[in-house]
C-alpha positions as CSV (number, residue, x, y, z in Angstrom):
1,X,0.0,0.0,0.0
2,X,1.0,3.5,-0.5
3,X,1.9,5.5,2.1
4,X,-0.3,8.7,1.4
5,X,-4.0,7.3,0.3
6,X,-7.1,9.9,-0.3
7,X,-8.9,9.9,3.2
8,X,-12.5,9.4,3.7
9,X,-13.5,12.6,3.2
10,X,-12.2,13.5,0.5
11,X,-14.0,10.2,-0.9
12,X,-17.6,11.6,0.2
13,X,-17.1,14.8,-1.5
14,X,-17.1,13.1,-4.9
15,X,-20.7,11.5,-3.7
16,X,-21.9,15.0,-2.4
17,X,-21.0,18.2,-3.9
18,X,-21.9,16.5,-7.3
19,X,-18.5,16.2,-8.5
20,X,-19.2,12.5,-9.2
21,X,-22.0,13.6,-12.7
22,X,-19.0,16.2,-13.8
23,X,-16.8,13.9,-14.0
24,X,-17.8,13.7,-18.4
25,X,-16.4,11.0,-21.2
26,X,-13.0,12.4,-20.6
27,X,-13.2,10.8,-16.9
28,X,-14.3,7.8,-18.9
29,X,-11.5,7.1,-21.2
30,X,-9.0,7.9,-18.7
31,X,-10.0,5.2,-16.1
32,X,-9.7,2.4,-18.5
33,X,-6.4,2.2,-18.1
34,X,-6.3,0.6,-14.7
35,X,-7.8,-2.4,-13.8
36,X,-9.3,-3.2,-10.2
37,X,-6.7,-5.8,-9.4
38,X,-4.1,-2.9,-9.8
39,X,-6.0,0.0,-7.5
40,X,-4.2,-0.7,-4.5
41,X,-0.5,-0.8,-6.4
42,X,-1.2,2.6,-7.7
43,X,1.2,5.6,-5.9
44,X,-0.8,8.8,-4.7
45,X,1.4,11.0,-6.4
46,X,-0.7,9.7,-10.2
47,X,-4.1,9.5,-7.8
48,X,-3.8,13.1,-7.4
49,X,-2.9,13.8,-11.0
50,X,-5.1,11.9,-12.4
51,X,-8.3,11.6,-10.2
52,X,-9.1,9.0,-7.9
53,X,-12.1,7.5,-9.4
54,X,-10.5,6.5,-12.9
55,X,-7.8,4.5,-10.8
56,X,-10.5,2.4,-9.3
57,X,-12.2,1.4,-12.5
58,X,-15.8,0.7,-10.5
59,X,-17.2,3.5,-12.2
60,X,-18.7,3.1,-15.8
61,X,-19.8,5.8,-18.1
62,X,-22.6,6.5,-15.7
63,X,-20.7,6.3,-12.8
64,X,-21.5,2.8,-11.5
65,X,-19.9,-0.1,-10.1
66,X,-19.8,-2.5,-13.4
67,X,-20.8,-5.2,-11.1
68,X,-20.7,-7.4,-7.6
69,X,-16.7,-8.2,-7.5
70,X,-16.3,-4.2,-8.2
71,X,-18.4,-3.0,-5.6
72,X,-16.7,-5.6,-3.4
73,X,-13.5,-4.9,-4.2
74,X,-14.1,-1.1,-4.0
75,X,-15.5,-1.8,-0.3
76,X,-12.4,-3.8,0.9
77,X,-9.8,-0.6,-0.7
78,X,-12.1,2.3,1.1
79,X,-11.5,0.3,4.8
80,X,-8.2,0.1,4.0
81,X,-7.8,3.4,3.3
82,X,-9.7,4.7,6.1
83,X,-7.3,3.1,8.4
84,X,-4.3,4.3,7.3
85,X,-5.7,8.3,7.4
86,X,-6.8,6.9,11.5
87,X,-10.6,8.3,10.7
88,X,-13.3,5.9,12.2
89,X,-14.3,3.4,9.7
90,X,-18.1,4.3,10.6
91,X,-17.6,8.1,9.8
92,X,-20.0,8.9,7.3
93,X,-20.7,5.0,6.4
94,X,-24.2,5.1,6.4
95,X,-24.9,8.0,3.8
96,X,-22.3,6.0,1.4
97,X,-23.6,2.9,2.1
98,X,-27.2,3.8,1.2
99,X,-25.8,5.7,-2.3
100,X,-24.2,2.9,-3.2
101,X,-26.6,0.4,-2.7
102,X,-28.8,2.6,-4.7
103,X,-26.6,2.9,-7.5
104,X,-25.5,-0.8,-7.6
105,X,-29.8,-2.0,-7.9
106,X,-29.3,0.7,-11.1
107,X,-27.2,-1.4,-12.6
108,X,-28.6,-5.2,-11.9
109,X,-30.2,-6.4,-14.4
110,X,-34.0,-5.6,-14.4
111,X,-35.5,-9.5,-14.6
112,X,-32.9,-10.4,-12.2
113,X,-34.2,-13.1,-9.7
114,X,-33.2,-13.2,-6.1
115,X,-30.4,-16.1,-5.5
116,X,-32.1,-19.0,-3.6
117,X,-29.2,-20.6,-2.7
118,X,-27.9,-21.1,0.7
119,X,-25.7,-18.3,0.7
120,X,-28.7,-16.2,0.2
121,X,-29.1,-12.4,-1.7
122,X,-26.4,-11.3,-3.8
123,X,-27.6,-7.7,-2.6
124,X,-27.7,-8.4,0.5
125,X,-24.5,-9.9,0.5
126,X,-22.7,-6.1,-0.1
127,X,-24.3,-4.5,2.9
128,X,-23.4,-7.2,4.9
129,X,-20.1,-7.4,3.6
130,X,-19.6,-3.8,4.1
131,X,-21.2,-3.8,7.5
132,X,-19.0,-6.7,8.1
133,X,-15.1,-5.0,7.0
134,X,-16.0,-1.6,8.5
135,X,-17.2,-3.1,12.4
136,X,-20.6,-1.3,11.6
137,X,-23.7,-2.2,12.2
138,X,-26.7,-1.9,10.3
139,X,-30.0,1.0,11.6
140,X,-33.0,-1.1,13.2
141,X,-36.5,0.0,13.5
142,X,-38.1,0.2,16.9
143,X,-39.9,-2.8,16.1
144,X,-36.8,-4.8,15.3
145,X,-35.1,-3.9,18.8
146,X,-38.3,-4.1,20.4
147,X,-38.4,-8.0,18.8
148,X,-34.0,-8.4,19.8
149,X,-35.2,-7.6,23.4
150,X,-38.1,-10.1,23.6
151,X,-35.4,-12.7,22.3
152,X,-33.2,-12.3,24.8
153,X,-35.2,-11.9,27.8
154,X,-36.9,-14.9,26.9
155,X,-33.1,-16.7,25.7
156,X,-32.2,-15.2,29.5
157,X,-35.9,-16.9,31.3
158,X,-35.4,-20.5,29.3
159,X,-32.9,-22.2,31.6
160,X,-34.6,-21.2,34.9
161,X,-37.9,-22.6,33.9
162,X,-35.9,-25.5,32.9
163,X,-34.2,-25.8,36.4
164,X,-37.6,-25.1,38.4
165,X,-39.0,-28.3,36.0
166,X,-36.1,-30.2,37.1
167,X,-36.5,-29.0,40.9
168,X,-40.2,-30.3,40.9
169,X,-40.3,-33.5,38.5
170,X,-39.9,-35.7,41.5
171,X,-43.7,-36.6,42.4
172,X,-45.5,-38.3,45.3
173,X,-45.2,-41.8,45.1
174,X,-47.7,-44.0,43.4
175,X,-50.3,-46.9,44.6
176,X,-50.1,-49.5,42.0
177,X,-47.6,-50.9,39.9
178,X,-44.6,-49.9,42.2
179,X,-42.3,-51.7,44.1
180,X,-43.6,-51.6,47.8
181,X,-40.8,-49.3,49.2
182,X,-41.3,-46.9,46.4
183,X,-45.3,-46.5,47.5
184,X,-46.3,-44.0,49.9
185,X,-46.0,-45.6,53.2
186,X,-48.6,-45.7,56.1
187,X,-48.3,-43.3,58.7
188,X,-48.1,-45.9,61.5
189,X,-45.9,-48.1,59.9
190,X,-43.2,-46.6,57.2
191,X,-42.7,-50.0,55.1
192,X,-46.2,-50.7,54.6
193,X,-48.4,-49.0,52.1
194,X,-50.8,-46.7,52.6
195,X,-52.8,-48.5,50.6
196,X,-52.5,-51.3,52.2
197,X,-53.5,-49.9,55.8
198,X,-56.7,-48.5,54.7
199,X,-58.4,-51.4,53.0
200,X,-57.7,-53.7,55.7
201,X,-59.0,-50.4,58.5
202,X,-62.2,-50.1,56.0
203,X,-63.0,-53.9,55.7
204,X,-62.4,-54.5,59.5
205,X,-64.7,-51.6,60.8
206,X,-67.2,-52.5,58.8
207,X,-66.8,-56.5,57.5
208,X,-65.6,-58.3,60.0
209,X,-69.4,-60.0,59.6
210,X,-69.7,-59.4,56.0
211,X,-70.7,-62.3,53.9
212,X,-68.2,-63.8,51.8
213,X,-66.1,-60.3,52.4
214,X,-63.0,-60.9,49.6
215,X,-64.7,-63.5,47.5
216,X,-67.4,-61.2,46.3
217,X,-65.6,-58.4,43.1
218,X,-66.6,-55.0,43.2
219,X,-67.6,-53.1,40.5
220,X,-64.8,-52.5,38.2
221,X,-65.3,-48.9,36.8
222,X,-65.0,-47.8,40.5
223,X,-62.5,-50.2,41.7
224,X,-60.6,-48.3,38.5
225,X,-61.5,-45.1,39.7
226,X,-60.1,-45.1,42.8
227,X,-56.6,-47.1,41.4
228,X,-56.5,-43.4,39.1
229,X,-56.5,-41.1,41.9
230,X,-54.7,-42.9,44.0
231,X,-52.0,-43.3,41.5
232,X,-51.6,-39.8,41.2
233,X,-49.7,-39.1,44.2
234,X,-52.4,-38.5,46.9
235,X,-51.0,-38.4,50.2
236,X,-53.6,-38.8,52.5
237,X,-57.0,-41.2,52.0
238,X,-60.5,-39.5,52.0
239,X,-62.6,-42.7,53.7
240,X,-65.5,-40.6,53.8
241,X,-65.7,-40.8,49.7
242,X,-68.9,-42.6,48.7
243,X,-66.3,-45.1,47.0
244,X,-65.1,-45.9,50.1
245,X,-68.1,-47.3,51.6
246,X,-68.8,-50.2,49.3
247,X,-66.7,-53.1,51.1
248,X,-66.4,-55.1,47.9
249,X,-65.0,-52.5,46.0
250,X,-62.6,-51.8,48.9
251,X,-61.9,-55.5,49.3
252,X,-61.2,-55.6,45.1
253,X,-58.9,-52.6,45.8
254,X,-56.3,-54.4,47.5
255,X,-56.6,-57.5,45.6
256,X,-55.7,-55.4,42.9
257,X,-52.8,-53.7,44.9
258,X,-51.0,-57.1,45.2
259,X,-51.3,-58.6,41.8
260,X,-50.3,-55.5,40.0
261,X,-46.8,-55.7,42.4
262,X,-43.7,-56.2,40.2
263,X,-41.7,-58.2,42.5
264,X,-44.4,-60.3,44.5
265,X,-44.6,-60.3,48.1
266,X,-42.4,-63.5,48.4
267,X,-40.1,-62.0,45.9
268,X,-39.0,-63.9,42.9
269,X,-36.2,-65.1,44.0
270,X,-37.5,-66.7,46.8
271,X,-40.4,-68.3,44.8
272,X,-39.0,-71.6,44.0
273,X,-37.9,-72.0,47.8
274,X,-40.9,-71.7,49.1
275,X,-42.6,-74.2,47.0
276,X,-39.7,-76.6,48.2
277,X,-40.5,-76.2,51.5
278,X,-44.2,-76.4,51.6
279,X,-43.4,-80.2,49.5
280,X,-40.8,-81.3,52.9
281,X,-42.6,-83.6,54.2
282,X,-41.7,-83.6,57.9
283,X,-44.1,-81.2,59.4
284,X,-41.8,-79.8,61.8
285,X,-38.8,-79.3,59.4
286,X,-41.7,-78.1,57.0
287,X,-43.0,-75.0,59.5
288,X,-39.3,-74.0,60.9
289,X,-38.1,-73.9,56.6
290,X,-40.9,-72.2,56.0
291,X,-40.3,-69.3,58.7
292,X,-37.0,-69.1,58.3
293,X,-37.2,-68.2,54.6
294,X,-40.3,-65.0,56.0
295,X,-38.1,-63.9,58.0
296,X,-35.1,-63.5,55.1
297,X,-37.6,-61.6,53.2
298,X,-36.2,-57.9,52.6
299,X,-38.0,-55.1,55.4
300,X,-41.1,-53.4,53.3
301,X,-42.0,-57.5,52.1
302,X,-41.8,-59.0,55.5
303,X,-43.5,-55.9,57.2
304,X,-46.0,-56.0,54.8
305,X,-47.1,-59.7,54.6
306,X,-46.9,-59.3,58.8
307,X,-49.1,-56.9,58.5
308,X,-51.9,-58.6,56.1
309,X,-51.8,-62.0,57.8
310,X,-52.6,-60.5,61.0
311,X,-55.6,-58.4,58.8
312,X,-56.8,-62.1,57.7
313,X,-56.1,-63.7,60.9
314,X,-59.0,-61.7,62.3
315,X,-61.2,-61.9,59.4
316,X,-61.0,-65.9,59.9
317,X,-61.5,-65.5,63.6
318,X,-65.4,-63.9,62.2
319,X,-65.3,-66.9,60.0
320,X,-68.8,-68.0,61.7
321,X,-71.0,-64.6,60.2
322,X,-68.7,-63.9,57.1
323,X,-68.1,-67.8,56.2
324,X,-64.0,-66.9,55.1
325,X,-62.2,-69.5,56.9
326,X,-58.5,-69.6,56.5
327,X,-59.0,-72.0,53.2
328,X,-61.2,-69.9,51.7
329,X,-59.1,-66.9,52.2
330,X,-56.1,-68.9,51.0
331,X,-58.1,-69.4,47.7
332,X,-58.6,-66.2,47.4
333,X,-55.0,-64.8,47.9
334,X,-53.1,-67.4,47.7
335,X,-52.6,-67.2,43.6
336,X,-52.0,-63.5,44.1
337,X,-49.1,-63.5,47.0
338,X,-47.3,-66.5,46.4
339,X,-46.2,-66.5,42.7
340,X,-43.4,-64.6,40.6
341,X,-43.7,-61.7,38.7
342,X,-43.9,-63.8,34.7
343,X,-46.3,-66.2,36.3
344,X,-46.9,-69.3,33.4
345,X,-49.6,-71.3,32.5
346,X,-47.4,-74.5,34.1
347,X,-46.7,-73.2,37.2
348,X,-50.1,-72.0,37.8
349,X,-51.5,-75.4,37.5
350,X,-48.4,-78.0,39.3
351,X,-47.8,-74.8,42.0
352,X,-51.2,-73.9,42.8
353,X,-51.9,-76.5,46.0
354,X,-48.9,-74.9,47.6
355,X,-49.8,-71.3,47.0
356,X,-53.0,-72.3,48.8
357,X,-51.5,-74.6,51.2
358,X,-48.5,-71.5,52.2
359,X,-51.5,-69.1,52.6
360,X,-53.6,-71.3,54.9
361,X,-50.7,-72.0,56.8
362,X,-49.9,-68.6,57.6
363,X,-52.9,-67.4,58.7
364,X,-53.3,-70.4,60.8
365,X,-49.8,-69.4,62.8
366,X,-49.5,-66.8,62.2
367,X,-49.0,-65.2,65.8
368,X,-45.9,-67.9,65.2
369,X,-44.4,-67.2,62.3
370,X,-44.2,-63.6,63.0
371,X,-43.0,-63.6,66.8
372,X,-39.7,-64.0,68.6
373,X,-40.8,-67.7,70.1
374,X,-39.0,-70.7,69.9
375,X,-39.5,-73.0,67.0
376,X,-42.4,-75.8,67.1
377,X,-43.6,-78.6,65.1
378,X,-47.3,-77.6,63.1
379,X,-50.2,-78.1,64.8
């Protein structure tokens, strides 16, 4: 680069005083003799003799840029020259930017379609180019900054809203379809389920001397209704619900409750073991196997099982008005406690004597199997 270029004024005086439309043919035949690829190899001492403009070759006979390399290339020389004279690259910019924009649309062809492609408007390409060499930015409308504010206050709000979501995804526990430590424990007794506490509280204030209390179903569209709310976290139960008073809708309940368990109250693992041991056929070895493997149970599944025995226990003990004796409960629950969680045709049919036979056994002892005293052969 030279070291003496024209400075930006001088520039913006041939775009303003009208110096640029006196220029005339002699102008003209003058600037042919430089190309654009030699503009910035040309010394000041032949700018000032022979006029800036012809050096630059972007004007035509008219005084236009010929076409989009020209304009470019005219952009790139006048921040160039801008910082050698040490003026402020944005001095003036957007008066020249908005005349030469004009006079370049002039000169595009008239049926000229807008370019499609990915790297978007050709016209638009110059201002931003422009905007881009000289560290200016283009004039918004009160509606655009009004727009540029919305974006980032809502850009700003986004990740709080996230982090509140994040703070309050956990949810109360569910009823049904849980793993019994996940469901929302009793108040009394932390590893049993709520659930669990208030059918057997409903069905022994009120059923003890109900007929056939646990073999009758209740009516399914309710029995489905209260598994929805209680499934949606509710942390306390409303007995006083009109629901709540039909006992064989209650007793259904936690039927339900135990066969929609994914790891059954004797636990999968334990299945086969229990089977076994209900099959030994001393008696005495048959009872002590038998409690030992309860009480190896994990805490929430030996807590709970404690708890419904005891709940059938005393509905046997009433076995005179509401005709459940401990076989007829065992029938009743035994398919649903003692099995594992991909129950099978086959071991429905071979396994289910012992799932009755564990059942009855348990509510028969049951004061035995889930107390401290010494061992004893069955009664």
């Amino acid at each position: 680069m030279p070291s003496r270029v024209p400075s930006l004024r001088m520039l913006r005086s041939f775009f303003t005083d009208g110096s640029l439309d006196s220029l005339g043919t002699s102008e003209d035949a003058r600037s042919k003799r430089h190309s654009t690829s030699d503009l910035s190899d040309v010394p000041f001492s032949t700018v000032r003799k022979e006029g800036w403009l012809h050096c630059k070759q972007i004007l035509t006979k008219k005084g236009k840029a010929e076409d989009r390399e020209d304009m470019l290339a005219w952009i790139k020389v006048i921040r160039e020259n801008s910082k050698a004279e040490g003026e402020d690259p944005g001095f003036a910019s957007q008066a020249l930017i908005n005349k030469k924009l004009n006079d370049y649309r002039k000169v595009s062809p008239a049926g000229a379609k807008p370019d499609s492609s990915p790297k978007g408007s050709r016209g638009l390409g110059i201002r931003a180019e422009f905007l881009k060499q000289t560290g200016t930015s283009a004039p918004r409308s009160p509606r655009q900054d009004a727009a540029v504010t919305k974006d980032e206050s809502s850009s700003q709000k986004t990740p709080w809203s996230i982090n509140i979501m994040k703070k309050n995804k956990k949810s109360a526990p569910r009823a049904f379809g849980v793993r019994l430590e996940d469901c929302q424990p009793a108040p009394d007794n932390k590893n049993v389920p709520l659930i669990v506490e208030a059918c057997c509280k409903v069905v022994e204030d009120r059923g003890l001397e109900y007929m056939g209390i646990y073999r009758v179903p209740g009516n399914n569209a309710v029995v489905s209704s209260l598994q929805e709310q209680l499934n949606k976290g509710a942390t306390e139960i409303n007995l006083q619900d009109e629901r709540w008073q039909d006992l064989n809708v209650i007793s259904s309940l936690l039927k339900s409750f135990f066969r929609k368990l994914p790891e059954p109250l004797f636990t999968d693992d334990k299945y086969n073991d229990f089977i076994e041991a209900n099959r030994i056929e001393d008696a005495s070895e048959r009872m002590r196997t038998l409690r030992k493997l309860i009480r190896d149970l994990p805490g929430h599944y030996y807590e709970t099982l404690k708890f419904l025995v005891g709940h059938l226990k005393t509905i046997a003990d009433h076995s005179e008005k509401n005709k459940m004796e401990p076989r007829n409960l065992a029938l009743v629950f035994g398919p649903t406690l003692v099995r594992t969680s991909e129950d099978n045709m086959t071991d429905m049919v071979t396994h289910m004597p012992d799932r009755y036979k564990i059942v009855e056994t348990l509510i028969q002892h049951s004061d035995w199997f889930f107390s401290d005293k010494e061992d004893k052969g069955e009664k």
